[in-house]
C-alpha positions as semicolon CSV with decimal commas, in nm:
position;residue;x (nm);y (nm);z (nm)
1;X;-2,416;1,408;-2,143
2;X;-2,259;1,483;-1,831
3;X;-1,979;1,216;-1,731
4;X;-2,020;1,037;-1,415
5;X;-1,748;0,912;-1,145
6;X;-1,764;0,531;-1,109
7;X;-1,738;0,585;-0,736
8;X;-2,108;0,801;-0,800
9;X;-2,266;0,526;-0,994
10;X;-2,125;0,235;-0,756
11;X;-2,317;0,407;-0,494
12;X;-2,679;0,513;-0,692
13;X;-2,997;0,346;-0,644
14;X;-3,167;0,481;-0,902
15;X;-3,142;0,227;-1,197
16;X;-3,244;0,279;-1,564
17;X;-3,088;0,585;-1,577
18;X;-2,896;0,659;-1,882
19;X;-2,480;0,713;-1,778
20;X;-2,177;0,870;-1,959
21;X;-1,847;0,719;-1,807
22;X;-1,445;0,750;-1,917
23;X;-1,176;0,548;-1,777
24;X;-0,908;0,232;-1,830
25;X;-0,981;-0,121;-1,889
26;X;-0,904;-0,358;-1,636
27;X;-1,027;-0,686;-1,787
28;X;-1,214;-0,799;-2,053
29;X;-1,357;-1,127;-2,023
30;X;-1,540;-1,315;-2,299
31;X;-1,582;-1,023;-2,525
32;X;-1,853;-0,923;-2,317
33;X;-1,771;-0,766;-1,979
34;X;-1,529;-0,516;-1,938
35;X;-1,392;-0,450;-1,544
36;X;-1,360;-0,051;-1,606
37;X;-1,183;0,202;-1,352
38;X;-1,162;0,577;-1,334
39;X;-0,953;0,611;-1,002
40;X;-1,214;0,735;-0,811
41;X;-1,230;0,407;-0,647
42;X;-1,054;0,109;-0,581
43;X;-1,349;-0,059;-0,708
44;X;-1,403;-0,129;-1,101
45;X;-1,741;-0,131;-1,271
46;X;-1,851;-0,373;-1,485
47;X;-1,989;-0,285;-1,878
48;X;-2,134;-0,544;-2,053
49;X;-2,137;-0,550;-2,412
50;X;-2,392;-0,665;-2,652
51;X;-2,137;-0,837;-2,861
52;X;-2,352;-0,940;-3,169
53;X;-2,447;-0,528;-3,240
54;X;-2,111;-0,390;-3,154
55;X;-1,834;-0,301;-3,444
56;X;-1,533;-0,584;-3,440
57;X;-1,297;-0,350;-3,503
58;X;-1,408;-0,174;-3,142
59;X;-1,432;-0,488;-3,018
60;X;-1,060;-0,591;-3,133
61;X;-0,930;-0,268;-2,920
62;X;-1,091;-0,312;-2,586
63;X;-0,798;-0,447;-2,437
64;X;-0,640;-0,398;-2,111
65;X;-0,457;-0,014;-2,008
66;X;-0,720;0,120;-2,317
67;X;-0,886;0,466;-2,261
68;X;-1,235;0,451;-2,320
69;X;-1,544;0,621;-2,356
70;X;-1,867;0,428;-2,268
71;X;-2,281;0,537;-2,273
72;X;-2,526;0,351;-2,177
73;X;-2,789;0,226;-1,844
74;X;-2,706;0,175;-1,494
75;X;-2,894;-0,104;-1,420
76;X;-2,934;-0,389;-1,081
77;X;-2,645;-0,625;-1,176
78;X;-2,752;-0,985;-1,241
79;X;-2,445;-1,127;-1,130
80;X;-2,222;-1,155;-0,832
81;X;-1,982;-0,975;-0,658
82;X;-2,149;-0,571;-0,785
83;X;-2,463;-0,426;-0,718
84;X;-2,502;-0,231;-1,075
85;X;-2,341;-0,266;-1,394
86;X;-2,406;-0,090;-1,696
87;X;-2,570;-0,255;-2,017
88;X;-2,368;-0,060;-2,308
89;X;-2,508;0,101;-2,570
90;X;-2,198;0,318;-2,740
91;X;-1,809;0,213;-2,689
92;X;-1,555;0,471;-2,787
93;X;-1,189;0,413;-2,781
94;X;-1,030;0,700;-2,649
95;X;-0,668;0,564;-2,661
96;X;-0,551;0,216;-2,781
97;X;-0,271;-0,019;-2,537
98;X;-0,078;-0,287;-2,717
99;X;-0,146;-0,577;-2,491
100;X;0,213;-0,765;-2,588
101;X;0,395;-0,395;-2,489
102;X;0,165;-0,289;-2,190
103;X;0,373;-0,448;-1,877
104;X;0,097;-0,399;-1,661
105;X;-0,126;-0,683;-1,720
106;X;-0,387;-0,857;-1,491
107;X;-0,179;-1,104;-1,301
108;X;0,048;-1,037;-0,973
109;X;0,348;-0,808;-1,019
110;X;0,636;-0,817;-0,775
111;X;0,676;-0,460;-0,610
112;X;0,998;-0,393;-0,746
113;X;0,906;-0,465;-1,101
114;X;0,661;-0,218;-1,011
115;X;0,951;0,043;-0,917
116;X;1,099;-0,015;-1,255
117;X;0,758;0,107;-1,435
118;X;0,670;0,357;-1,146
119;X;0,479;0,587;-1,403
120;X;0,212;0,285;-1,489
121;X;0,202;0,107;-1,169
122;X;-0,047;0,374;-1,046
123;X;-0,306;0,145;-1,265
124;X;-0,246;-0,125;-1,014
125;X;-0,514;-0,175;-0,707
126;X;-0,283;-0,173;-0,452
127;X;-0,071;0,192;-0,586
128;X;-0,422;0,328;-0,672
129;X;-0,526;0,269;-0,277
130;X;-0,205;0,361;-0,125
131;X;-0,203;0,699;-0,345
132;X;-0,551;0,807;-0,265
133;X;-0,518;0,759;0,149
134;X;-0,166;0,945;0,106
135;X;-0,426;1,232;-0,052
136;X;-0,650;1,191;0,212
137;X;-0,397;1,228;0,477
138;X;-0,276;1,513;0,308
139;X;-0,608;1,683;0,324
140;X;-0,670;1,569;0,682
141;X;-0,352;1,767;0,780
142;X;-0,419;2,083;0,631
143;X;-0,760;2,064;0,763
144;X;-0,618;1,957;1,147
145;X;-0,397;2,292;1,120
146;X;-0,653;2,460;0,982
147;X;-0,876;2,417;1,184
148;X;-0,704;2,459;1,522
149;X;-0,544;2,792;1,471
150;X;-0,258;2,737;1,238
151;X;-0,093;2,897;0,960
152;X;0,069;2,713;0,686
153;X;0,382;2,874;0,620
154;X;0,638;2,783;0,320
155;X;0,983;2,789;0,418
156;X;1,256;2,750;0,190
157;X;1,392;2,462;-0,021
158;X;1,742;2,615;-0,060
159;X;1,938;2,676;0,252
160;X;2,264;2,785;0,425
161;X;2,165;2,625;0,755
162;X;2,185;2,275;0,855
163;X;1,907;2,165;1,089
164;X;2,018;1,878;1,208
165;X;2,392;1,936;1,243
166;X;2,407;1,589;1,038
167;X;2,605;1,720;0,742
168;X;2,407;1,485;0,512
169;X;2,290;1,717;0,296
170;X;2,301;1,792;-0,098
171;X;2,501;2,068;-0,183
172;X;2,356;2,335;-0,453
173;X;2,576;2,513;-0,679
174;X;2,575;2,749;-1,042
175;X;2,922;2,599;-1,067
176;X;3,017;2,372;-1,359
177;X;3,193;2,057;-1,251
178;X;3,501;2,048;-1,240
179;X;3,548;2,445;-1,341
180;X;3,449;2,593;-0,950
181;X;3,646;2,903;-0,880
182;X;3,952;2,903;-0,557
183;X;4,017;3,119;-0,338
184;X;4,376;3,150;-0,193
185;X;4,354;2,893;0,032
186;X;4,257;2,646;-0,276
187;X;3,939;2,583;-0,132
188;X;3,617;2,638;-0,365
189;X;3,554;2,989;-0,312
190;X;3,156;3,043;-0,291
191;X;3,132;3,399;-0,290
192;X;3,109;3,383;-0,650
193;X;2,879;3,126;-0,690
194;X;2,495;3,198;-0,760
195;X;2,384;3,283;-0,370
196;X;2,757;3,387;-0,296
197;X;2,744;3,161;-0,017
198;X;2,762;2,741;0,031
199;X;2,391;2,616;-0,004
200;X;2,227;2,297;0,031
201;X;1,888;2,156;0,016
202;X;1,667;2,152;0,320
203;X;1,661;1,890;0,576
204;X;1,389;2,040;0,741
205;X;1,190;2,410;0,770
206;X;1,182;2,381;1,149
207;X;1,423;2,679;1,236
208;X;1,280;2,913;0,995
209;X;0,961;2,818;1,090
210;X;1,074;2,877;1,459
211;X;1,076;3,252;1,391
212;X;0,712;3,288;1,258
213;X;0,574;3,072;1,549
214;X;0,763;3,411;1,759
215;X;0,514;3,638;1,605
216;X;0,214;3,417;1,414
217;X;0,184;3,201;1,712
218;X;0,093;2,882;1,578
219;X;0,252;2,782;1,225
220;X;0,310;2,464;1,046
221;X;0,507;2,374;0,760
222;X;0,474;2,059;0,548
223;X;0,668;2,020;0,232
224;X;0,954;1,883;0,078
225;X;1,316;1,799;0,235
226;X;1,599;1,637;0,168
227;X;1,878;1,368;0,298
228;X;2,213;1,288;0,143
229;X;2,255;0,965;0,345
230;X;2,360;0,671;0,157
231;X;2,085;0,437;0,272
232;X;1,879;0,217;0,087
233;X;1,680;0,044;0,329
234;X;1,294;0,011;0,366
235;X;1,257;0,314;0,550
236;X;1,511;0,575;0,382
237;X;1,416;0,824;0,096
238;X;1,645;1,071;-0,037
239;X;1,375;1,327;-0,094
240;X;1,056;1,351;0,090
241;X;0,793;1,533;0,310
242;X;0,846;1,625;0,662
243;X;0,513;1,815;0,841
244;X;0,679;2,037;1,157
245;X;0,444;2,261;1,352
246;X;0,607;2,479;1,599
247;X;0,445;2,707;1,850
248;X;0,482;2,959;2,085
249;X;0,424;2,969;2,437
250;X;0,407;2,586;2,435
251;X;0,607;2,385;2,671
252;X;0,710;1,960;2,596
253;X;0,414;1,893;2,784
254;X;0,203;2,075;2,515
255;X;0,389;1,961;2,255
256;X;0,335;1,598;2,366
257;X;-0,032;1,689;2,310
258;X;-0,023;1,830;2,015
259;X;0,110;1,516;1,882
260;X;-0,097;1,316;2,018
261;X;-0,418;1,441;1,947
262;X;-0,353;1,527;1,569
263;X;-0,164;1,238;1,523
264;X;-0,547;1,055;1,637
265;X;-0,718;1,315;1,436
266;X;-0,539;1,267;1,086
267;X;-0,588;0,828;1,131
268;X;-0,975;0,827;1,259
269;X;-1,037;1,091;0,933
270;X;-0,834;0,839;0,708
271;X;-1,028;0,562;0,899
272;X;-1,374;0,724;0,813
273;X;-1,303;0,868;0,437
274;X;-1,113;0,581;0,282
275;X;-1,283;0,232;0,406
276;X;-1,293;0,068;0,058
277;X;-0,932;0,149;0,023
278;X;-0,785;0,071;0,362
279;X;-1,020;-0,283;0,349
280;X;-0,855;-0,351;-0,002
281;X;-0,464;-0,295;0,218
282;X;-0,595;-0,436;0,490
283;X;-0,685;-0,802;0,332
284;X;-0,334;-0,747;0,119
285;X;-0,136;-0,765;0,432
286;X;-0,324;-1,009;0,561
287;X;-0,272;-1,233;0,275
288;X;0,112;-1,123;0,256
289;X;0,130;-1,245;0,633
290;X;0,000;-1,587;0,551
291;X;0,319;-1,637;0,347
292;X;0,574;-1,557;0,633
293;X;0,697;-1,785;0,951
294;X;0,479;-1,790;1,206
295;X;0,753;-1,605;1,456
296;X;0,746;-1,371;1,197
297;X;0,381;-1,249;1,172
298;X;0,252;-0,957;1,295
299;X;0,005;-0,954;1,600
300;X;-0,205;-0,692;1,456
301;X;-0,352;-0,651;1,162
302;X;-0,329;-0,291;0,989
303;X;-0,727;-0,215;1,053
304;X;-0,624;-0,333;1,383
305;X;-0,308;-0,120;1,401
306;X;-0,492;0,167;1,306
307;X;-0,743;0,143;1,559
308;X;-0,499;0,089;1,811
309;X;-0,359;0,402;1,802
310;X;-0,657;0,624;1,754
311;X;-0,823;0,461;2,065
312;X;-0,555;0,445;2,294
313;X;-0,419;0,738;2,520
314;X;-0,054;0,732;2,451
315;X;0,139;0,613;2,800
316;X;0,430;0,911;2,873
317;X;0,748;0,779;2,970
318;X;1,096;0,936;3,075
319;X;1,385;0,778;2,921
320;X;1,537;0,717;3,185
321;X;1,234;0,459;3,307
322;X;1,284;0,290;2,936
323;X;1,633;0,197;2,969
324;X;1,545;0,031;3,304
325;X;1,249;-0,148;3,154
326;X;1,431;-0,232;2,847
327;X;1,794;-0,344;3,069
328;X;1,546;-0,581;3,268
329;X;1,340;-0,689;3,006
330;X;1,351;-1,071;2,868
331;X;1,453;-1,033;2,506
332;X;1,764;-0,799;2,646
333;X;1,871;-1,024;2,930
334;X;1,835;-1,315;2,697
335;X;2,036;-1,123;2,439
336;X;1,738;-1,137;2,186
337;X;1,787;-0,781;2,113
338;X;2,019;-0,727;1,808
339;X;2,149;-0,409;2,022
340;X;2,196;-0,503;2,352
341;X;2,080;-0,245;2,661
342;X;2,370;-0,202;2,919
343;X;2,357;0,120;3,027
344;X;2,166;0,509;3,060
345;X;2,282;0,684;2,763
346;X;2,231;0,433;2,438
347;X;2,047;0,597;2,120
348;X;1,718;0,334;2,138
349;X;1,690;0,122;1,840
350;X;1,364;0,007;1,650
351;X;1,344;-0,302;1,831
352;X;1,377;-0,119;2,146
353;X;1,065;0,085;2,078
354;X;0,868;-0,142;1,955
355;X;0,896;-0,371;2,253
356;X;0,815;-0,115;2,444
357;X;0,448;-0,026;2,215
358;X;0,374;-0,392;2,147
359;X;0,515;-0,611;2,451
360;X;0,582;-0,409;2,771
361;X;0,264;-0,109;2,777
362;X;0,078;-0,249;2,476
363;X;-0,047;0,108;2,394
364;X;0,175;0,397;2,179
365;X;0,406;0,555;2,393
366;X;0,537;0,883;2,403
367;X;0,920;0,888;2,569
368;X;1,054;1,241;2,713
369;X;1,355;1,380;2,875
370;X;1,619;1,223;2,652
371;X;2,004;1,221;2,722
372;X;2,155;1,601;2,579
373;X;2,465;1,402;2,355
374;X;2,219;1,202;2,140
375;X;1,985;1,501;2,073
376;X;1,980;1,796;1,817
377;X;2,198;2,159;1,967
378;X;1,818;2,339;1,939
379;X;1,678;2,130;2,215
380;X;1,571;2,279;2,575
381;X;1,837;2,154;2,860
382;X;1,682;2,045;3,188
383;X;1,803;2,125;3,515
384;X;1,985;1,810;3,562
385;X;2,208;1,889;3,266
386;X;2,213;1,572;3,131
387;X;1,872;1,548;2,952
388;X;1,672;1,762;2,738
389;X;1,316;1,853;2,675
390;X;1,265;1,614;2,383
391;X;1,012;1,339;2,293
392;X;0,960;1,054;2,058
393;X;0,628;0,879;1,956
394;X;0,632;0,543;1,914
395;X;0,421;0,328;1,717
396;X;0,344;-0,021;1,663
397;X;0,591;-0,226;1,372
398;X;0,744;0,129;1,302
399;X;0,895;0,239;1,671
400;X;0,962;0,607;1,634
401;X;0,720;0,801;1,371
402;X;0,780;1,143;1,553
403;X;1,031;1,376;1,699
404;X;1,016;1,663;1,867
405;X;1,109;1,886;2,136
406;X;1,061;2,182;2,354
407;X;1,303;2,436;2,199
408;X;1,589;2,616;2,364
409;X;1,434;2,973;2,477
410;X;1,752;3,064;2,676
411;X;2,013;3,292;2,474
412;X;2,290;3,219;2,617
413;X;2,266;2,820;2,704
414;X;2,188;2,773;2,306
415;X;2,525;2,975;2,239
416;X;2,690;2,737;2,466
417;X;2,570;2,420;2,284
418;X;2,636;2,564;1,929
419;X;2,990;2,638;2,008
420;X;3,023;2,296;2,207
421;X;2,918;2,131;1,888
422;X;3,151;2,399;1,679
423;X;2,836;2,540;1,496
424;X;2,934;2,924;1,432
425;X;2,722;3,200;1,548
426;X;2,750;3,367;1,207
427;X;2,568;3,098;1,019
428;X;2,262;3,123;1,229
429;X;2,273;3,526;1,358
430;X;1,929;3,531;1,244
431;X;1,768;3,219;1,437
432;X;1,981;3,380;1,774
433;X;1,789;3,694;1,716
434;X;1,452;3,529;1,805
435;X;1,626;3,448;2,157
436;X;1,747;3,815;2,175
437;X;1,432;4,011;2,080
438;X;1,110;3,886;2,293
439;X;1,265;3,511;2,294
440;X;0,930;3,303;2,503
441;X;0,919;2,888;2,565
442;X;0,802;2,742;2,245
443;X;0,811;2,392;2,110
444;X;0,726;2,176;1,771
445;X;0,753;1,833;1,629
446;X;0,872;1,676;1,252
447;X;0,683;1,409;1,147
448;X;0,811;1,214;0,797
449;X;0,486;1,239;0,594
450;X;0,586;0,928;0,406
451;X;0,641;0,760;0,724
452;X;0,247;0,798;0,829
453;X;0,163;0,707;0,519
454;X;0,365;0,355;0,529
455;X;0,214;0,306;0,892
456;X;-0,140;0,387;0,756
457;X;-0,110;0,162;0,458
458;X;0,112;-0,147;0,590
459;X;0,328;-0,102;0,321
460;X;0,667;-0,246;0,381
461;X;0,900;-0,026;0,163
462;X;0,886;0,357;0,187
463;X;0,930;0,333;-0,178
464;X;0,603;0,237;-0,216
465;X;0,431;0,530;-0,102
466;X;0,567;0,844;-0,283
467;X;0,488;0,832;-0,650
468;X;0,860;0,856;-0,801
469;X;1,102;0,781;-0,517
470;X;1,457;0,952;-0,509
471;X;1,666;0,726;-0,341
472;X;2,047;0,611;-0,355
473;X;2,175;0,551;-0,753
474;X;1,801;0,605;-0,865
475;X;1,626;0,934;-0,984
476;X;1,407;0,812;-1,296
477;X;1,124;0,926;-1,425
């Protein structure tokens, strides 16, 4: 017999028919119902057992984390709380779980106890929802792409560049430690190692993928990158998932689009494909607010959230008419603000955005024309030579979810900033060529997949929504 998803049968109205199912125990109360999930929903079925005709010994091993087989009829449920159950007629155990050894048992488990067994906590409601709308947004951006023109392009995981100009990257060697060649100046002398150059892990595909938007048109990478920075706060990984489109003959105001509209495009499919899920999250947070101070609670909850940003049109506004909202504003005058607002220039904080989203326009914003010394080398400059053609969306309890810019077209003002900020020529002869040979206004955004993900979800810890996080001192499993 054919086996069925327990998301299927939660959903058929046919009843009496007979139904072939695999999955774990959840509970198993009074040797008669099992709670049984497959992880096609959040949602368990319930099996009911005819105790009295069923082998003890089967009996003995239904416990909870078991793999099991079961056969029998989907019929109305009697009971409350499911619409169908099935009445059993054949139990198979398809792998036993030592209830005094399993650690994930049917009662409330703090989240980082969950960290510690992050290979089994998938088995948990809450991991099971968060991990299936991470899949669905995963889909939904593919298909956005997709669908609008785009090719997905791979760029590479090992690099001699450094996006950012941060330095915080992890370096890759062939060298043994503590055996790495010299040259004469006793540094370590990289010509012999493995690429015969210094490498590093990516921090992000955008400058590679710069040079197929100059011939494909419309590209967009999304894969894995990494960050060296010794951070272990809620919203730091050391390894994670960055999605940059870039494309050509677009200008910040496109690019400001662009976000905007697939940003709304990846939450409303999320919104429509995952409603058992994001209900499940949804009354978690709410029940997780209930336990903090009242100053303390969030205005919106993440249904709410959600909504907000899909059905609002995203208010545009220049830096420069931030810092004068935020220098005026209440909190900064009152010196709520943990980073006080004193004058044009300051690198905007959290708190700074998110007053801006939730107290001041109440809709996500979108601020543009930032000051040049705060901002990456690749950036376009404006006229005024104090600002550049970048932009920032800002969301709701996250502030800034993503980054972007109009790039720097103009040969020789990008030689000008690299050298200004001592990057050499020779490191990136390759990324000048695309302003030498047919060089056109482009622009492109990153956006931290796990970052949309915790947004979407409500999670508090970015931990919590990558299956095995890499972060300071911690690369198990």
């Amino acid at each position: 017999m054919k086996r069925s998803s327990i998301q299927d049968l939660l959903q058929a109205t046919q009843f009496s028919q007979k139904v072939h199912i695999k999955g774990w125990v959840r509970t198993f109360r009074s040797n008669r119902f099992i709670a049984l999930n497959d992880g096609s929903t959040i949602n368990n079925i319930q099996c009911v057992v005819d105790f009295e005709n069923t082998d003890q010994d089967i009996i003995k091993r239904i416990t909870t984390g078991a793999a099991i087989a079961i056969q029998g009829t989907l019929v109305e449920s009697q009971g409350k709380g499911q619409a169908v159950e099935i009445q059993v007629s054949e139990i198979e155990i398809l792998g036993d779980s030592n209830p005094e050894e399993y650690p994930i048992q049917p009662k409330k488990h703090s989240f980082e106890f969950l960290r510690e067994n992050a290979h089994l906590r998938i088995r948990t409601n809450t991991f099971s929802a968060v991990m299936r709308v991470r899949s669905a947004l995963s889909f939904a951006v593919h298909t956005y792409f997709q669908k609008n023109g785009f090719y997905y392009v791979n760029t590479p995981i090992i690099t001699g560049s450094d996006a950012e100009g941060a330095g915080e990257m992890f370096h890759v060697t062939n060298f043994k430690a503590n055996q790495a060649p010299l040259n004469e100046a006793g540094a370590v002398d990289y010509t012999k190692d493995f690429f015969g150059k210094e490498t590093n892990l990516t921090v992000s595909g955008q400058l590679e993928a710069e040079t197929y938007a100059m011939a494909l048109g419309k590209v967009y990478t999304f894969g894995p990158t990494f960050r060296a920075e010794n951070s272990n706060t809620t919203r730091h990984l050391a390894e994670f998932w960055m999605i940059e489109p870039e494309v050509a003959f677009m200008d910040l105001d496109g690019d400001m689009d662009l976000a905007e509209d697939f940003i709304k495009y990846v939450l409303g499919y999320v919104i429509e494909n995952c409603k058992d899920d994001l209900d499940f999250l949804n009354n978690r947070l709410l029940q997780e607010e209930k336990t903090k101070p009242q100053a303390e609670r969030s205005e919106m909850s993440l249904l709410e959230k959600l909504n907000f940003v899909v059905t609002n049109d995203f208010k545009r506004v220049s830096y420069t008419e931030a810092i004068d909202i935020l220098r005026n504003s209440k909190p900064n005058k009152k010196k709520k603000f943990q980073y006080i607002i004193d004058q044009w220039g300051a690198d905007l904080q959290s708190e700074h955005e998110r007053y801006l989203v939730e107290k001041h326009f109440k809709c996500p914003v979108i601020l543009f024309d930032y000051p040049a010394n705060i901002k990456a080398f690749y950036m376009r400059l404006n006229e005024d030579q104090k600002t550049v053609r970048a932009m920032d969306v800002l969301f709701p309890g996250i502030g800034e979810i993503v980054g972007g810019s109009q790039r720097e077209e103009r040969l020789d003002v990008l030689k000008d900033k690299m050298k200004a900020l001592g990057i050499e020529e020779k490191e990136l002869w390759w990324y000048l060529d695309t302003r030498k040979f047919g060089t056109a206004v482009h622009a492109g955004f990153g956006l931290g997949f796990e970052r949309l993900v915790q947004f979407t979800t409500g999670m508090g810890n970015i931990r919590d929504v990558i299956p095995f996080p890499r972060t300071p001192q911690n690369a198990e499993f």
